[in-house]
C-alpha positions in Angstrom: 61.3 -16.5 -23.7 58.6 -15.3 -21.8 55.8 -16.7 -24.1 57.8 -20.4 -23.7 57.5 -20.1 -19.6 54.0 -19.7 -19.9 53.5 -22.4 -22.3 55.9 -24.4 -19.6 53.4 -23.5 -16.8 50.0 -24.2 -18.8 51.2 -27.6 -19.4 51.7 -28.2 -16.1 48.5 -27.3 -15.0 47.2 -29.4 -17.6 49.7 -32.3 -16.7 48.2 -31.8 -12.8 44.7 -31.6 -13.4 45.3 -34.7 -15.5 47.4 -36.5 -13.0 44.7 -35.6 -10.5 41.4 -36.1 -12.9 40.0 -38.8 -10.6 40.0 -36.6 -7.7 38.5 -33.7 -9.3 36.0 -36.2 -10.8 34.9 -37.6 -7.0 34.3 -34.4 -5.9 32.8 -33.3 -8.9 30.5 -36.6 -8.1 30.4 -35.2 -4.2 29.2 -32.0 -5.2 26.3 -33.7 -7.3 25.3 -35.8 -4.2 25.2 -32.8 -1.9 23.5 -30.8 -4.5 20.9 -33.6 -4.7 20.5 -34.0 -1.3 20.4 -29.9 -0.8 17.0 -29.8 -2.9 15.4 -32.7 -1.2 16.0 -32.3 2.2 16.2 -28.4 2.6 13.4 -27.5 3.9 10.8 -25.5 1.6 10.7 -21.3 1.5 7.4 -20.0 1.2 6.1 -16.9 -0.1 3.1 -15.0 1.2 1.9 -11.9 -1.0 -0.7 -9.1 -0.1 -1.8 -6.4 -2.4 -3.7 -3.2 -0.5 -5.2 -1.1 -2.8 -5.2 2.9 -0.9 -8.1 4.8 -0.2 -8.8 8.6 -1.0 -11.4 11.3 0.3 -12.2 14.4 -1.5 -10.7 17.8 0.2 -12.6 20.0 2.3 -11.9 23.0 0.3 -11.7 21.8 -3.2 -13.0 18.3 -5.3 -9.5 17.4 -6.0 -9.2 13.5 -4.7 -6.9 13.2 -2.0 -4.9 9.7 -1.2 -5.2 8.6 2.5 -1.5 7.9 2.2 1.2 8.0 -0.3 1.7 4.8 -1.5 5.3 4.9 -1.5 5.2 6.1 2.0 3.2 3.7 3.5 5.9 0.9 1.9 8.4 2.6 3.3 7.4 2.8 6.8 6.1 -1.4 6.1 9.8 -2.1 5.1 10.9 0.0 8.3 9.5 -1.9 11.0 6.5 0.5 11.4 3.8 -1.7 12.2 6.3 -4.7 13.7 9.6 -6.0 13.0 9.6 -8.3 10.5 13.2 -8.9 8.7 11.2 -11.5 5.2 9.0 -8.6 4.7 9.1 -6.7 1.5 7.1 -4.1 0.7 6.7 -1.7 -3.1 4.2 1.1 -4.3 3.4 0.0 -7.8 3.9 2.7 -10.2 1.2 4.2 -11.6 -1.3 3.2 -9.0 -2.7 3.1 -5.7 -1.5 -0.2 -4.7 1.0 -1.7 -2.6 2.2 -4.8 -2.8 3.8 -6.8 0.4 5.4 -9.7 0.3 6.8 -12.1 2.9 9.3 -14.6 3.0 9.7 -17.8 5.2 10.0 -21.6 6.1 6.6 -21.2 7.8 3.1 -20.4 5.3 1.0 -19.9 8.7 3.8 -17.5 10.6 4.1 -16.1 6.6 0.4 -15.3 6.4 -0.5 -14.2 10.4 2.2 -12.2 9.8 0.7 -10.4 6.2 -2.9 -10.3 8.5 -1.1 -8.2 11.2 0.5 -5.1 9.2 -2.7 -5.7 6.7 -4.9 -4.9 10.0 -2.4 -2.0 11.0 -2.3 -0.3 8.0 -6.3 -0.7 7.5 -6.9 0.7 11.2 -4.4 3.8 10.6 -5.7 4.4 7.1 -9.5 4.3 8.8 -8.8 6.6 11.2 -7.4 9.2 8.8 -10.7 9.2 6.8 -12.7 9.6 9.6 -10.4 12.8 10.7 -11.7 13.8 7.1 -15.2 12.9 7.2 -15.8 14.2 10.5 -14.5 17.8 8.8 -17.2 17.9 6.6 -19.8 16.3 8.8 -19.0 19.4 11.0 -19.4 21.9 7.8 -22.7 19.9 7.0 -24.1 20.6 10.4 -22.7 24.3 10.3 -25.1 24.9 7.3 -27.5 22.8 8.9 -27.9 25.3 11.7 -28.1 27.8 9.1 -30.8 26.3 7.7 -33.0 26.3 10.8 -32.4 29.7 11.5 -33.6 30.7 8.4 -36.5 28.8 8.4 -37.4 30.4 12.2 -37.1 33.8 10.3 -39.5 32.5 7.1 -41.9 31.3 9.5 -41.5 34.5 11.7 -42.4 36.8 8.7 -45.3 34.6 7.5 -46.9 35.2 11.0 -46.3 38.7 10.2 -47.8 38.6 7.1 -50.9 37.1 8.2 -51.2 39.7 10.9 -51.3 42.1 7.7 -53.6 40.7 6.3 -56.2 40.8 9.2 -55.5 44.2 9.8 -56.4 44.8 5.6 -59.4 42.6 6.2 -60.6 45.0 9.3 -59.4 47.9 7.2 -60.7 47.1 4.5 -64.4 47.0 5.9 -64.1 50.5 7.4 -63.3 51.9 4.2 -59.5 52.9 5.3 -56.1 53.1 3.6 -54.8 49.7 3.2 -51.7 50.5 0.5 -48.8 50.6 3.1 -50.3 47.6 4.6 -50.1 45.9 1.3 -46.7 47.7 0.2 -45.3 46.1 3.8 -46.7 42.5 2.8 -45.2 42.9 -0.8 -41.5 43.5 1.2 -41.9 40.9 3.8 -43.0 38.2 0.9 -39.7 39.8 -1.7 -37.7 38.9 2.3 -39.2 34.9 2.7 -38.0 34.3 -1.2 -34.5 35.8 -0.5 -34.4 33.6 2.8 -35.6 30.6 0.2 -32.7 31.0 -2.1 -30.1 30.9 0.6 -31.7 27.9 2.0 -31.4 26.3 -1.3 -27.9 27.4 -1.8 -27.3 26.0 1.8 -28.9 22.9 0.9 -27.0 22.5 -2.1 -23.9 22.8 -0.8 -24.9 20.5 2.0 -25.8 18.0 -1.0 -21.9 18.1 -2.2 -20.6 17.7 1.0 -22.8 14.9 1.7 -21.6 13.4 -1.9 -18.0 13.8 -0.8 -18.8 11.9 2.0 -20.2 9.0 0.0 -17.0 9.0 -2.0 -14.7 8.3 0.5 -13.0 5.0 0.0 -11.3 3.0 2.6 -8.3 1.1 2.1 -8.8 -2.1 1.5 -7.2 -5.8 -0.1 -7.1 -6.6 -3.7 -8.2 -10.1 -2.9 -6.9 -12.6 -0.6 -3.3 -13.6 1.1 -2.0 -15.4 -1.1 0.8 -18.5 -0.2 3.0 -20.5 -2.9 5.7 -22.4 -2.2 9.2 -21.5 -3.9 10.3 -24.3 -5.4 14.4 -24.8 -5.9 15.6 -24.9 -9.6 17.2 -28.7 -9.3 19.0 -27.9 -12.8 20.3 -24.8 -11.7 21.2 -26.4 -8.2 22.8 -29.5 -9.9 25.1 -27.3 -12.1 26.3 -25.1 -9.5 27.4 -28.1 -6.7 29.1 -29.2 -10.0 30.7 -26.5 -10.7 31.5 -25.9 -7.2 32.9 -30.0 -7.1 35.2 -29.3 -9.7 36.8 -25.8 -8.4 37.6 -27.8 -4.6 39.1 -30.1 -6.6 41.0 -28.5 -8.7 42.3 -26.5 -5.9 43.2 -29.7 -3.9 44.5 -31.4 -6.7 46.6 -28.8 -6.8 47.2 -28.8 -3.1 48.1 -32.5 -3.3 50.5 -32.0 -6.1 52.5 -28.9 -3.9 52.4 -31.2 -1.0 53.8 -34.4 -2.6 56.8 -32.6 -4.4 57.8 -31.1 -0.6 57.3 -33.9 0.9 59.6 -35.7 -1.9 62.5 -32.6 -1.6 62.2 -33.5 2.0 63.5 -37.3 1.6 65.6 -36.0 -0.8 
């Protein structure tokens, strides 16, 4: 019985949608037309794309590199408003590297691109400053050893004056016939002094040598290339089947509508 109603009730639709097929077919026309018109006269979306590539510095206590920024962060804090509110922007760390790429979205490819400029120049000017935190670290440990340096150099220059003292007083000694061995054994010591004071100079210079080097290895952040802007052109296939599609559901559902309608209205006169 229950399997009949149903068979009952699917003819009807079918008998309604065939009663009605001209209808649906108009609006399944309509929807063409509006779909038509939708891809020629709404107005473009353009996409403006910016790739920043993160720079890194070398630690002040080890030779580990060390990323200005996490990646990931700085796309969150993009996304976030940080550096201006901008609801088309879209911003991702891609995985694996240092880059991040930011994207925006809008009817306008100059707003799109002055837009991109301004967080590119926030982001480079925040980034900057962090390295120069860094650098002026080690440009402050350079200039410790540096002063190191000097001093040491004072003392070398100090005991060589001392030495040549010595060696006058051996030279008068010497002439009067006198003991001159402790005179000699005092030179020997000052001399064995100056090359300990030369070895820590050169272990100061070399570490002032890998701090410079660090220095030179800093990397700024900076763009992978250009801002880019392309237009994002509307599938007309894909729009064409949807305001079909969407054609034939409003009239199906008026058809319908129109059918409930006409039997009332008849039940009415009735």
């Amino acid at each position: 019985m229950d399997y009949t109603e149903e068979e009952i009730n699917l003819i009807d639709y079918i008998r309604v949608i065939m009663k009605r097929k001209q209808l649906i077919f108009a609006l399944f026309l309509a929807g063409l037309v509006i779909g038509w018109g939708f891809y020629f006269l709404m107005p473009g979306k353009y996409e403006a794309k910016l790739i920043l590539d993160v720079g890194f510095f070398i630690g002040e206590k080890d030779s580990t590199y060390q990323l200005i920024e996490d990646p990931q962060q700085a796309a969150e804090k993009i996304e976030s408003g940080f550096y201006g509110d901008y609801p088309e922007i879209k911003a991702e760390a891609i995985k694996g590297t240092n880059l991040i790429k930011i994207e925006m979205f809008g009817q306008n490819p100059k707003e799109a691109k002055e837009v991109l400029e301004n967080i590119k120049e926030a982001v480079l000017a925040e980034h900057n400053e962090k390295l120069e935190a860094q650098k002026e670290i080690l440009k402050r440990e350079k200039s410790k050893y540096e002063r190191l340096i000097a001093g040491h150099n004072n003392l070398i220059e100090n005991i060589e004056k001392s030495i040549f003292s010595l060696k006058k007083d051996i030279t008068r000694l010497i002439s009067k016939n006198q003991q001159i061995v402790s005179l000699q054994i005092k030179i020997y010591d000052l001399q064995l002094e100056i090359y300990s004071l030369q070895n820590k100079i050169y272990e100061l210079q070399s570490e002032m040598e890998k701090i410079q080097k660090k220095i030179e290895s800093f990397q700024a952040t900076k763009t992978v290339g250009e801002i880019t802007i392309s237009k994002k052109e509307i599938n007309l296939f894909f729009d064409l089947i949807v305001a079909g599609l969407l054609g034939i559901f409003f009239g199906v559902v008026l058809a319908f509508a129109k059918e409930w309608w006409d039997k009332n209205k008849a039940g009415m006169q009735l």
